[in-house]
Residue frames as a rotation matrix with the C-alpha (Angstrom) as fourth column:
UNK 1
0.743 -0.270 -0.612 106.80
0.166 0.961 -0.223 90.31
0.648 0.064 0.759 153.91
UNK 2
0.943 -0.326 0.066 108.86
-0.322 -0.849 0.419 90.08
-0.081 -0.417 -0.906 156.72
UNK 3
-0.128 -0.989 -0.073 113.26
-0.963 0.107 0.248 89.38
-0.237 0.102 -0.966 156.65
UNK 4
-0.495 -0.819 0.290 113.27
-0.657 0.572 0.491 86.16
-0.568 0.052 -0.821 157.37
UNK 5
0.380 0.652 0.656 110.28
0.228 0.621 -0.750 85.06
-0.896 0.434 0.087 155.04
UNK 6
0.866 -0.207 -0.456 112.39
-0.501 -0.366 -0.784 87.15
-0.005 0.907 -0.421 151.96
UNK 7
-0.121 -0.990 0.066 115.34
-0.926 0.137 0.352 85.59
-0.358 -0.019 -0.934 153.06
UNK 8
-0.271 0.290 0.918 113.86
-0.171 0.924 -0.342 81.97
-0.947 -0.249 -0.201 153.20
UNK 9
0.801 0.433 -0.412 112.45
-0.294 -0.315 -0.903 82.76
-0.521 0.845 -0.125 149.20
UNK 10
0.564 -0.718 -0.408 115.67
-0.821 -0.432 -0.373 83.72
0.092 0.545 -0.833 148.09
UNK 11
-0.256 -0.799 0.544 117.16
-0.689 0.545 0.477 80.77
-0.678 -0.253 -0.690 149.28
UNK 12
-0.148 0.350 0.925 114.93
0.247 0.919 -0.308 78.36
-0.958 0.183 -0.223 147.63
UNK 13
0.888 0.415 -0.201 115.26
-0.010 -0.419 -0.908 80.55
-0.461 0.808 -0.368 144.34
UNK 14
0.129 -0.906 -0.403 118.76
-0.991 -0.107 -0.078 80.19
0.028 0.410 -0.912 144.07
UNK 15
-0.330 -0.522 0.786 118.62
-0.585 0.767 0.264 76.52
-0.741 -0.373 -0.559 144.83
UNK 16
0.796 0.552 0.247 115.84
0.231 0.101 -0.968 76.41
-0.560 0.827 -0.047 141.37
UNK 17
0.475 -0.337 -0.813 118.93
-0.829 -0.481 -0.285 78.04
-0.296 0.809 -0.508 139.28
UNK 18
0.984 0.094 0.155 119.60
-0.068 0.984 -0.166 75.20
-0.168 0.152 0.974 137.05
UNK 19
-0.062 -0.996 -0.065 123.65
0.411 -0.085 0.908 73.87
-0.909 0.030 0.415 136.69
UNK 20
-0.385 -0.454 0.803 124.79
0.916 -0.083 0.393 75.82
-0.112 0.887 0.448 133.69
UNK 21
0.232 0.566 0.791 122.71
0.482 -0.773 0.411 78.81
0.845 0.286 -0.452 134.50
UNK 22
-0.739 -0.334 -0.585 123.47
0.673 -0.413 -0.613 81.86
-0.037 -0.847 0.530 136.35
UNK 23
0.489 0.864 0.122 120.73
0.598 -0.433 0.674 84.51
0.635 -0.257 -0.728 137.57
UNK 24
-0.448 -0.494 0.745 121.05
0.116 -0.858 -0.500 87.98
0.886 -0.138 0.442 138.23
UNK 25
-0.876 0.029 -0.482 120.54
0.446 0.435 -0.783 89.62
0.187 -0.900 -0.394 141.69
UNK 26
-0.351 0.896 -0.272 117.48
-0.804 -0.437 -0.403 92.10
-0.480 0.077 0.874 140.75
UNK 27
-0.228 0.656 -0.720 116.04
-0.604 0.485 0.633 88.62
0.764 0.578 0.286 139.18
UNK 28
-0.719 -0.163 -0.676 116.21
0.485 0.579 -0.655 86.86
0.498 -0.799 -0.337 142.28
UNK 29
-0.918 0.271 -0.289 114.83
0.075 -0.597 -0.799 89.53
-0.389 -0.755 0.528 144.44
UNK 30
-0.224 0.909 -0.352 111.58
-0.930 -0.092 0.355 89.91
0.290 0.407 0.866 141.77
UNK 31
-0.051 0.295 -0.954 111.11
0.099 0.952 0.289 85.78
0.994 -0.080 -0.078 141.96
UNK 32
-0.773 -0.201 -0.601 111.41
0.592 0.111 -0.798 86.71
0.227 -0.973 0.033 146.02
UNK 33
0.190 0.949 -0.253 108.55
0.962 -0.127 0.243 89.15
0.199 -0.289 -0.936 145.76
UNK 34
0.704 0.077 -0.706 110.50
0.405 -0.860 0.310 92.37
-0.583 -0.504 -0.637 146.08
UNK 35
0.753 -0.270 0.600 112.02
0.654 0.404 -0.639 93.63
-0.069 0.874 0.481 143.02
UNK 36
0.427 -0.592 0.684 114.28
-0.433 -0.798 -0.420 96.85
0.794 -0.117 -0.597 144.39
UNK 37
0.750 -0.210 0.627 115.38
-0.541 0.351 0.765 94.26
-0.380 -0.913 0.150 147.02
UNK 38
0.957 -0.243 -0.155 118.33
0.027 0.612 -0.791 93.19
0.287 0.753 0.592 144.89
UNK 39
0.363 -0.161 0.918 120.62
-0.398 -0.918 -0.003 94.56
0.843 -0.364 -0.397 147.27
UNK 40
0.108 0.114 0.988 119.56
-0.974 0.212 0.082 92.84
-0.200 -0.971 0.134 150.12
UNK 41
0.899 0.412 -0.145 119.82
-0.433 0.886 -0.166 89.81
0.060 0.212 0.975 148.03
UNK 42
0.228 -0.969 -0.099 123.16
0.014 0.105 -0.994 89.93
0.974 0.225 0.038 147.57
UNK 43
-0.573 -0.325 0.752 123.74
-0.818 0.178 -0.547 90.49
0.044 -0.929 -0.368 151.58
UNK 44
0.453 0.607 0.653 121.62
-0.841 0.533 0.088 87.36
-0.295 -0.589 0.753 151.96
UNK 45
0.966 -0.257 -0.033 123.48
0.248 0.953 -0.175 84.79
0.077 0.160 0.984 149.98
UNK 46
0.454 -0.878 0.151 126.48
-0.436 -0.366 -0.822 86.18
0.777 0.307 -0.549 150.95
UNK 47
-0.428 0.013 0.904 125.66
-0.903 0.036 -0.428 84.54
-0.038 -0.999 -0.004 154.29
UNK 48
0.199 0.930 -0.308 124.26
-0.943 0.267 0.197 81.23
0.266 0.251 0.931 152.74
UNK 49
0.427 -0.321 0.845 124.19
-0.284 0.840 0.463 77.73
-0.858 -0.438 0.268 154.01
UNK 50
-0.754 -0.653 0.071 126.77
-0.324 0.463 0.825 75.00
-0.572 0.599 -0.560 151.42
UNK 51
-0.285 0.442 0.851 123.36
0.840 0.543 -0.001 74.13
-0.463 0.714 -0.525 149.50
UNK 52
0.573 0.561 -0.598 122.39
0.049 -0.751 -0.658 77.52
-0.818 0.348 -0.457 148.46
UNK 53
0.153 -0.432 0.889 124.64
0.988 0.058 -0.142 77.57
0.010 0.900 0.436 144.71
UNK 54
0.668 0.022 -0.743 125.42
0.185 -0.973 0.138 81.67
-0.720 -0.230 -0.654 145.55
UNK 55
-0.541 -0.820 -0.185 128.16
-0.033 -0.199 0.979 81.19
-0.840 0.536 0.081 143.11
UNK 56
-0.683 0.265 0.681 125.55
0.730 0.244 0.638 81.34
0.003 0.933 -0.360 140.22
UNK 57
0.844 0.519 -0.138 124.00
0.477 -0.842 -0.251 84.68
-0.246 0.146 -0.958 141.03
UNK 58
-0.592 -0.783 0.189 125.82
0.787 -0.513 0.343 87.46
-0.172 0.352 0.920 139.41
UNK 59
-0.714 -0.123 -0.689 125.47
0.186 -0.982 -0.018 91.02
-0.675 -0.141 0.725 138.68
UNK 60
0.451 0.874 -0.183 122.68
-0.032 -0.189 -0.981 92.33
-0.892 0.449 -0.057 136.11
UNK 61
0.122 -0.580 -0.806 125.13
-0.971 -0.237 0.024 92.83
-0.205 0.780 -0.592 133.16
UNK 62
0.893 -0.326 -0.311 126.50
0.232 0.924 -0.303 89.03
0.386 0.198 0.901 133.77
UNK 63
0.002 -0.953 -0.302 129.41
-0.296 0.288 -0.911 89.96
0.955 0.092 -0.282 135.29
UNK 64
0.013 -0.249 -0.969 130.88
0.503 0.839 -0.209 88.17
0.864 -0.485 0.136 138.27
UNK 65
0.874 0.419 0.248 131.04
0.116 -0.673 0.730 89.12
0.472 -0.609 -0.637 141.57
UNK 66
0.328 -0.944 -0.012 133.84
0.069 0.037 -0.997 90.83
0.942 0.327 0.078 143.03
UNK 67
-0.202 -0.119 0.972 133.08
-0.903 -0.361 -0.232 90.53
0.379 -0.925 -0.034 146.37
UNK 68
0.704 0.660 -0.264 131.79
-0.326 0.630 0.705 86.70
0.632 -0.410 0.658 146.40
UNK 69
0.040 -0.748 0.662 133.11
-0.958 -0.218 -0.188 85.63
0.285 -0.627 -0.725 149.52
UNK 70
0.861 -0.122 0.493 133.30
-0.111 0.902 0.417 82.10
-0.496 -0.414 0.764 149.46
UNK 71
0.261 -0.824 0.503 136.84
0.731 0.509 0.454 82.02
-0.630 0.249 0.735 147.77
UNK 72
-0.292 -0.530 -0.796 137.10
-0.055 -0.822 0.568 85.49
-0.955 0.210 0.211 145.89
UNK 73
0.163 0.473 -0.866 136.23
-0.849 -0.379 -0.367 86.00
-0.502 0.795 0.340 141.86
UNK 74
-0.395 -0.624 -0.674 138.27
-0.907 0.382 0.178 83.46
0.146 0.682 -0.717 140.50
UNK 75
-0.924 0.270 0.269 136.91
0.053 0.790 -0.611 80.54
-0.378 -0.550 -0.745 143.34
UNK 76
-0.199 0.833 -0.517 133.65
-0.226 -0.552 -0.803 81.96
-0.954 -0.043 0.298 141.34
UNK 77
0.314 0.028 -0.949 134.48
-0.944 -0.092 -0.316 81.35
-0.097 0.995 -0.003 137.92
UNK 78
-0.788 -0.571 0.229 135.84
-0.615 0.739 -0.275 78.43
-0.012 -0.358 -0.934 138.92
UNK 79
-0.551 0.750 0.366 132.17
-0.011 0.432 -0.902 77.03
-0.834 -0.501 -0.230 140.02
UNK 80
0.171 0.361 -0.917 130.85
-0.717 -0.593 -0.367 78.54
-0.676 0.720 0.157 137.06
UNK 81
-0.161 -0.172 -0.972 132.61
-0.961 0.251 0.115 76.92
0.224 0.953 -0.206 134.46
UNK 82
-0.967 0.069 0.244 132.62
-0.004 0.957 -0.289 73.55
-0.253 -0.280 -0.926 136.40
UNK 83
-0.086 0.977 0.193 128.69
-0.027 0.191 -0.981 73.76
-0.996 -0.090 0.010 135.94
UNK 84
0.077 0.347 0.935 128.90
0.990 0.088 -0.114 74.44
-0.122 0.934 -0.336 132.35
UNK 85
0.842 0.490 -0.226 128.43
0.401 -0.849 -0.344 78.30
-0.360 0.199 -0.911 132.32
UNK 86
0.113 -0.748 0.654 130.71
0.955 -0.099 -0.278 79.89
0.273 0.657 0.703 129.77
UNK 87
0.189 0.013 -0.982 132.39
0.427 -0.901 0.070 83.14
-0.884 -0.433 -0.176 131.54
UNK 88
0.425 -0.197 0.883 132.21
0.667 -0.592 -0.453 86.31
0.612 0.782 -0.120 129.00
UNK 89
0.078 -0.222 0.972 132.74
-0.236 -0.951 -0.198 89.06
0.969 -0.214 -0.127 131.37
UNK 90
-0.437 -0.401 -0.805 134.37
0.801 0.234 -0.552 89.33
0.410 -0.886 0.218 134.87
């Protein structure tokens, strides 16, 4: 599969994650067709267009990202809870 057909996945999997739900990035990257590509998922929606919901992937554990770069952890949890999703763990 090449970049921009994994990239093009990944978008349209994160735009399936329903409000109140959050999805890790090695779950993404399996639904995308490349399950050690969890990685690369995370550099792709770090780079996503305003419909992609990136603020509802998170880390395998559940915790938050500390690099999301649309407004920093907090501008994260923020989104989060507005959807509904109850934060346990930064």
């Amino acid at each position: 599969m090449n970049n921009l057909k994994f990239k093009e996945r990944v978008f349209g999997i994160v735009r399936q994650i329903p409000a109140g739900k959050t999805m890790s990035y090695s779950e993404a990257a399996k639904l995308a067709g490349n399950p050690k590509a969890y990685r690369a998922v995370g550099n792709i929606i770090h780079d996503s267009p305003s419909d992609v919901p990136c603020h509802q992937v998170v880390s395998k554990p559940g915790k938050l990202a500390v690099n999301f770069d649309k407004g920093g952890i907090e501008k994260q949890r923020e989104l989060l809870e507005k959807g509904g999703v109850v934060i346990k763990k930064i």
